[in-house]
C-alpha positions in Angstrom: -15.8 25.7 -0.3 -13.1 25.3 2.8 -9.9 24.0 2.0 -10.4 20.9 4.0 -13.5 19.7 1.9 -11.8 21.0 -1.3 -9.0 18.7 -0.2 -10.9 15.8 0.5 -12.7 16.1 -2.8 -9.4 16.2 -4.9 -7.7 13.5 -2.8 -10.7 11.6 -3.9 -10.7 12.1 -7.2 -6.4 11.5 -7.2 -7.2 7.9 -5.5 -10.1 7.0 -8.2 -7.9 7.8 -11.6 -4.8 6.6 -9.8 -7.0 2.7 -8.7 -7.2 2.7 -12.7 -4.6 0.2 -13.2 -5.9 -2.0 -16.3 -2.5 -3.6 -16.8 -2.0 -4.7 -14.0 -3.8 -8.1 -14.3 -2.1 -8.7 -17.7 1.0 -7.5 -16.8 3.0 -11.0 -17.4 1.5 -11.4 -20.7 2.6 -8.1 -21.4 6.1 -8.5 -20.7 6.1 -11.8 -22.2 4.3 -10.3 -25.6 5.8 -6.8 -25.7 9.1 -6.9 -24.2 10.1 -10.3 -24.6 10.9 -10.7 -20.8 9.9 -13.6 -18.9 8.6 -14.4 -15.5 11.9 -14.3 -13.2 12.4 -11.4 -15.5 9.4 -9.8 -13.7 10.2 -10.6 -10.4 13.5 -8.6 -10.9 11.1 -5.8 -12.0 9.2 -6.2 -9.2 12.4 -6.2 -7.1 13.8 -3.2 -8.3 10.1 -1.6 -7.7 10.4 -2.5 -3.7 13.8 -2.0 -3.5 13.6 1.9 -4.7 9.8 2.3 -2.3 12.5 1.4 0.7 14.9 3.6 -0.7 12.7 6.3 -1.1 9.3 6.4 1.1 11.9 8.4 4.1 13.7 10.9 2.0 10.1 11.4 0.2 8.4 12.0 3.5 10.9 14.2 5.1 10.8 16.3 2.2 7.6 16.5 2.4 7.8 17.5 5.6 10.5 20.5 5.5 8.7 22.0 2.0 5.5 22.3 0.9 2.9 19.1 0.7 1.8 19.8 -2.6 5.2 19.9 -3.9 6.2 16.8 -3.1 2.1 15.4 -4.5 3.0 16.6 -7.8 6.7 15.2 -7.8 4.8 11.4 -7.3 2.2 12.5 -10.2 4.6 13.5 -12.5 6.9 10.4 -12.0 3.9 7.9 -12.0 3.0 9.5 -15.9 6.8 9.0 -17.0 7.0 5.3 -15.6 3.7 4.4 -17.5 4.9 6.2 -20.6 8.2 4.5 -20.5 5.8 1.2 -19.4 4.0 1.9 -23.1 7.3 2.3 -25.4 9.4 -0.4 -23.6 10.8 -2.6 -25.5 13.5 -4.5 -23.2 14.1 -6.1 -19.9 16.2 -2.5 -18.7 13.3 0.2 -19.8 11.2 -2.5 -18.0 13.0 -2.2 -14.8 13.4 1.5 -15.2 9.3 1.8 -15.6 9.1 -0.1 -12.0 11.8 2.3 -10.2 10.2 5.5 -11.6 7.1 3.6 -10.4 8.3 3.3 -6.9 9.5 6.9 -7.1 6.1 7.6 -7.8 4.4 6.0 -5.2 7.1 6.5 -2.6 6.0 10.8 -3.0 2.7 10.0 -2.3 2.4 7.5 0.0 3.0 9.5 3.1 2.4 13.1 1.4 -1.3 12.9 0.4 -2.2 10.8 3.7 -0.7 14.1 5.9 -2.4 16.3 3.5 -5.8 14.9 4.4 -5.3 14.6 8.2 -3.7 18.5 8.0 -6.9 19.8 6.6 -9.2 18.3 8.8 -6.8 18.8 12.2 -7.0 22.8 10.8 -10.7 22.9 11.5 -11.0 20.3 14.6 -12.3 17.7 12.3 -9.7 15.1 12.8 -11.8 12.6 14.2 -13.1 12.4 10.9 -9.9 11.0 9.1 -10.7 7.4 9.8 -14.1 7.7 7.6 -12.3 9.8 5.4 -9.7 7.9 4.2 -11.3 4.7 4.0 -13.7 6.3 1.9 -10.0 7.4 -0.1 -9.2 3.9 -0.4 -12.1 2.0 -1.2 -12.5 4.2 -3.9 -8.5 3.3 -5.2 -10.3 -0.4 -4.7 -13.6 -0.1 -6.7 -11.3 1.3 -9.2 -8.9 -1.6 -9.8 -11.9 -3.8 -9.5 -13.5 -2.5 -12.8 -10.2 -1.8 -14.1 -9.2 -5.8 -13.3 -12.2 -6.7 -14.9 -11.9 -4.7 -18.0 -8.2 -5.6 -18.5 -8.2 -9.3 -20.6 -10.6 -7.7 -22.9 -9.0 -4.6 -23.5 -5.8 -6.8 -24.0 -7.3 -9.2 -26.7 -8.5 -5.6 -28.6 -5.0 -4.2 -28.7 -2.0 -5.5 -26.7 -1.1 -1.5 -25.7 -5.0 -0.5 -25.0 -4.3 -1.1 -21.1 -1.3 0.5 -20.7 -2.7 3.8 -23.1 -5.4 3.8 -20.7 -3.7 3.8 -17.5 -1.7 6.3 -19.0 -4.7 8.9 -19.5 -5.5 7.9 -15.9 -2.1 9.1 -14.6 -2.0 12.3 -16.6 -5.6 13.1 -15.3 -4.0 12.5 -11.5 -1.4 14.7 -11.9 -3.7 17.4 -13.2 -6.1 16.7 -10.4 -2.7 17.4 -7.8 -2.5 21.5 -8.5 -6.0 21.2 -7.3 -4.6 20.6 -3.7 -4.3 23.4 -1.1 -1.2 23.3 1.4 -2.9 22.8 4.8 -2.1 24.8 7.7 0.9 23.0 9.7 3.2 22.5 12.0 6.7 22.6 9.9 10.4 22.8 10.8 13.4 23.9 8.9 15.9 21.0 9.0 18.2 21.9 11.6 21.4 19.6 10.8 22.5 17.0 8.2 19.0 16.3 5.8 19.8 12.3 6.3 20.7 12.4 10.0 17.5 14.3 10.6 15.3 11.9 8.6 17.2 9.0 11.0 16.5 10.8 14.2 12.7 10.6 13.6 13.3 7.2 12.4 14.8 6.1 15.4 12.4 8.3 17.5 9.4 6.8 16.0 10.8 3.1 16.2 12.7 3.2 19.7 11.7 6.6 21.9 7.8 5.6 21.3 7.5 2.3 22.0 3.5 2.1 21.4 4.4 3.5 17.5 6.9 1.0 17.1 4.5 -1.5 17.9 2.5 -0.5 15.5 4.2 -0.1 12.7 6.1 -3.2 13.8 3.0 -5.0 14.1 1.9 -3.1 10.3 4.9 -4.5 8.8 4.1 -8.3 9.6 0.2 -7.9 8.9 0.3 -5.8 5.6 3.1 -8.0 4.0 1.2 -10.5 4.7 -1.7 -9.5 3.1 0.7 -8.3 0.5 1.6 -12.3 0.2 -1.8 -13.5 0.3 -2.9 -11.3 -3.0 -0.1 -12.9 -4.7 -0.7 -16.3 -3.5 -3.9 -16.7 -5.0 -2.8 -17.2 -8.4 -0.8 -20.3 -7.5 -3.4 -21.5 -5.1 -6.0 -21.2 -8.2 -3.6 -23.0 -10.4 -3.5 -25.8 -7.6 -7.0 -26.2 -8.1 -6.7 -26.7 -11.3 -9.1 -23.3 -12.4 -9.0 -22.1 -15.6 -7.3 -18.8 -16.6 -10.2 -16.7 -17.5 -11.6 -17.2 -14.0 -7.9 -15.4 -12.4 -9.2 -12.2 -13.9 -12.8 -12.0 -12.5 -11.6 -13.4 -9.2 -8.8 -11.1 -9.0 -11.8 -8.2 -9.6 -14.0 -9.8 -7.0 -11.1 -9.5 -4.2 -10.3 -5.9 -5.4 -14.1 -5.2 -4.7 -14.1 -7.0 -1.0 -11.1 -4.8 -0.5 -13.0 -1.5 -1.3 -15.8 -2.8 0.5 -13.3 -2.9 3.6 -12.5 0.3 3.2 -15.4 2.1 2.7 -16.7 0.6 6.2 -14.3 0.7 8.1 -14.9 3.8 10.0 -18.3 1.8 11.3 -16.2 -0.5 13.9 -17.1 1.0 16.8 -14.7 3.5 18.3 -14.9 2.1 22.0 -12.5 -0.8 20.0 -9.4 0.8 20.0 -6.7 0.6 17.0 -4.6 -1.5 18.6 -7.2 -4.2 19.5 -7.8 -3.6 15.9 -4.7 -4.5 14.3 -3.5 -7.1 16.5 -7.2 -8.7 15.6 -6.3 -8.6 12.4 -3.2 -10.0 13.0 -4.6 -13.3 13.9 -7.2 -13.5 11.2 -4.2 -13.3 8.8 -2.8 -17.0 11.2 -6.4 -18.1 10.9 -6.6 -17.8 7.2 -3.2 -19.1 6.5 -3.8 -22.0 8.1 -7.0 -22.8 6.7 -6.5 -22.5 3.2 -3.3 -25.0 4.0 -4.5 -27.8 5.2 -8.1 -27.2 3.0 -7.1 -26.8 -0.7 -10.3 -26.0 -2.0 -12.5 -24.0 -3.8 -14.6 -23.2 -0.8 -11.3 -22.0 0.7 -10.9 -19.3 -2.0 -13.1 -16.6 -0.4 -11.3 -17.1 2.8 -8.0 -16.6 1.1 -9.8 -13.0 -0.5 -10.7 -11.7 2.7 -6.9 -11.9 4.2 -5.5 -10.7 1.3 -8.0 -8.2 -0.4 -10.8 -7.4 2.5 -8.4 -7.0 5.7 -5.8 -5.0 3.9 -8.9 -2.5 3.1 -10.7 -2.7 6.4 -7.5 -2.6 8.6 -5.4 0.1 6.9 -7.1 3.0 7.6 -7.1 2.1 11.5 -2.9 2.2 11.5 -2.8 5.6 9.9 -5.1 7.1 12.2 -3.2 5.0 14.8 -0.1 6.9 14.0 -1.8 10.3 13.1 -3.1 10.5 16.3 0.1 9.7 18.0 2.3 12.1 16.2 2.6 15.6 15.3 2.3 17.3 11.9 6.0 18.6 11.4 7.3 15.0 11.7 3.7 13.0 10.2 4.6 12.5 6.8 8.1 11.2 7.8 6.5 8.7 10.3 4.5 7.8 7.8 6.7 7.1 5.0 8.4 4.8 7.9 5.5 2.7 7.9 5.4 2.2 4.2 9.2 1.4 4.1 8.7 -1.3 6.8 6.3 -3.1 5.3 8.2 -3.3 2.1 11.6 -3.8 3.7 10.1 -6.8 5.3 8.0 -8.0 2.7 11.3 -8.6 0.2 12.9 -11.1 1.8 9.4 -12.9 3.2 8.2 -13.3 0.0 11.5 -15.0 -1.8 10.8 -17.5 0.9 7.5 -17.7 0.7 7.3 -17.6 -3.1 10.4 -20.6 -3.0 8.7 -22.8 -0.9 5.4 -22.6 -3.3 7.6 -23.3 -6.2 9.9 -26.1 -4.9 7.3 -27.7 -2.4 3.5 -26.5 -2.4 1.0 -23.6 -1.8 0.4 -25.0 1.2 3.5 -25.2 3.1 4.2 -21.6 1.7 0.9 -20.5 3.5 1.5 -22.9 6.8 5.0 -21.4 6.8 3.8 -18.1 7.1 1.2 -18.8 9.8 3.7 -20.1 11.5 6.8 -17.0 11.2 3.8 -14.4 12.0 2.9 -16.2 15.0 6.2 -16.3 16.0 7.2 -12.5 15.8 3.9 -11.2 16.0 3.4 -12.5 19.7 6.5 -10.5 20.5 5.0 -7.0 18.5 1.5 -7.2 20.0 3.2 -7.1 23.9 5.4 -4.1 22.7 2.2 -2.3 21.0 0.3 -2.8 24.5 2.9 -1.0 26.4 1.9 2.1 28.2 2.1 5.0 26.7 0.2 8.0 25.2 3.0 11.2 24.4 3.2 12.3 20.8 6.2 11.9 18.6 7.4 15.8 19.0 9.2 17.7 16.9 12.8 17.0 17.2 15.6 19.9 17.6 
């Protein structure tokens, strides 16, 4: 078996065990059982989780970058078992917290990493235009995955309060046995030729400012998939405004998992005479559309609408940035561009969603979602005019 195929099969089988998440549904139970910790308790958590995927997904991806691929893969495996394990014996609001920063450790290593390891191998052997199938295929699999795991999780929960963590735990172990599986692609790779942090900043600010198409869009990235990132956890509060009842958040939260691998396992079939940008800035407006919908209609019938913004398009849409970006940069500085994507989206999802999630509290649902309609209208007008500017060159490798 080639390396690419061997790749592709691992990366596959990483993205299945890693989508089995089964406490991620009853995660606030948990907490509130377990660890005695309550809801603003959580969103701290969840704070500290964003705040160390910012802090990380750049030094992450330039290391991956300057060293070997693989390295850095294992690195994310290995801190994704320990934050689950320390998940499973916690006991307080601090080992809490500490699960979601080893967590963000975690995902930070391989956010960037294992999407340049699959484009690497297939660039090797002139496949690349094969990456867009590819890794939808990656995540719709990660999708399917929660789905059954989402599913699974209140009844695992009423067996044993622990069962879903235990589980996710085997999960994560098998992923980080699955990761010495990978081979390191062939590559373009630098030695870092000054100060590690002002090098990482240089391809920041290359990627960002000297391209102006690839700051478009990942600019365009950030305001589409926080969004989408808003909409999955709007749905709870928009189910509690219609008045459902709890069981139904599980098997609904399931169903929108499934739409989202559905997304992404046909993706690659939009035709490739639409181009990525025309893409994303299409999905842009479907996120306005849905927003303001599901405002000024509070009701049921507005439920699958609310699903395909924030579950479908995140599935269907994602793999068109990547290769977006791929295509646009070279392999020595991939990872890092990357990983400047993923830090985007997160750096502007933390303060969106304390807005967003205090206008739901204090006023309504629906102001939260008109509200948002209305700020990605605003900037997103702005993004989709820099995206469209001219311009084709690659994002070199800087000396």
């Amino acid at each position: 078996m080639n390396r690419a195929n061997r790749n592709i099969k691992v990366l596959n089988a990483m993205m299945l065990m890693h989508g089995l998440c089964f406490f991620l549904p009853i995660l606030l139970p948990y907490f509130h059982d377990e660890i005695g910790i309550g809801f603003f308790e959580m969103m701290i958590t969840e704070a500290a989780f964003c705040l160390t995927i910012v802090l990380m997904e750049i030094p992450s991806g330039w290391l991956s970058d300057i060293f070997r691929r693989k390295d850095s893969a294992l690195f994310g495996s290995f801190f994704l078992v320990l934050a689950t394990f320390i998940l499973l014996i916690a006991d307080s609001a601090f080992d809490a917290t500490l699960s979601q920063i080893l967590f963000g450790i975690g995902v930070s290593f391989h956010s960037g990493t294992l999407n340049a390891i699959l484009y690497d191998s297939l660039l090797e052997q002139g496949r690349e235009k094969e990456y867009r199938k590819r890794e939808g295929f990656r995540t719709s699999l990660n999708f399917y995955a929660l789905a059954s795991s989402s599913f699974t999780a209140g009844f695992l929960y009423e067996l044993d309060h622990h069962l879903p963590i235990l589980l996710s735990l085997w999960a994560y172990i098998i992923t980080f046995i699955f990761t010495f599986f990978l081979q390191e692609p062939t590559r373009e790779k630098e030695n870092a030729q000054k100060n590690p942090f002002k090098d990482m900043l240089d391809t920041m600010h290359y990627a960002l400012h000297g391209h102006k198409v690839v700051a478009g869009i990942i600019g365009l990235s950030c305001l589409a998939f926080s969004a989408t990132k808003l909409m999955m956890f709007a749905q709870q509060p928009y189910y509690v405004a219609l008045n459902l009842p709890e069981k139904w958040f599980g098997i609904l939260g399931a169903a929108g998992f499934f739409a989202a691998a559905l997304g992404s396992h046909f993706s690659h079939l939009i035709s490739d005479k639409i181009s990525h940008r025309i893409v994303l800035a299409g999905a842009l407006l479907t996120i306005i559309l849905v927003c303001l919908t599901t405002s000024c209609f509070i009701s049921i019938w507005s439920v699958p609408v609310l699903l395909l913004a924030g579950n479908a398009l995140y599935g269907t849409v994602w793999p068109h940035v990547q290769d977006a970006i791929n295509s646009r940069v070279t392999s020595a500085r991939r990872a890092t561009i990357l990983s400047t994507a993923s830090l985007m989206i997160n750096l502007v999802f933390i303060p969106i969603s304390a807005v967003f999630g205090w206008i739901s509290d204090e006023i309504h649902i629906s102001w939260a979602l008109f509200a948002l309609a209305t700020f990605e209208t605003g900037i997103g007008s702005i993004l989709i005019a820099l995206m469209f500017t001219n311009g084709k060159k690659k994002v070199r490798a800087l000396s």
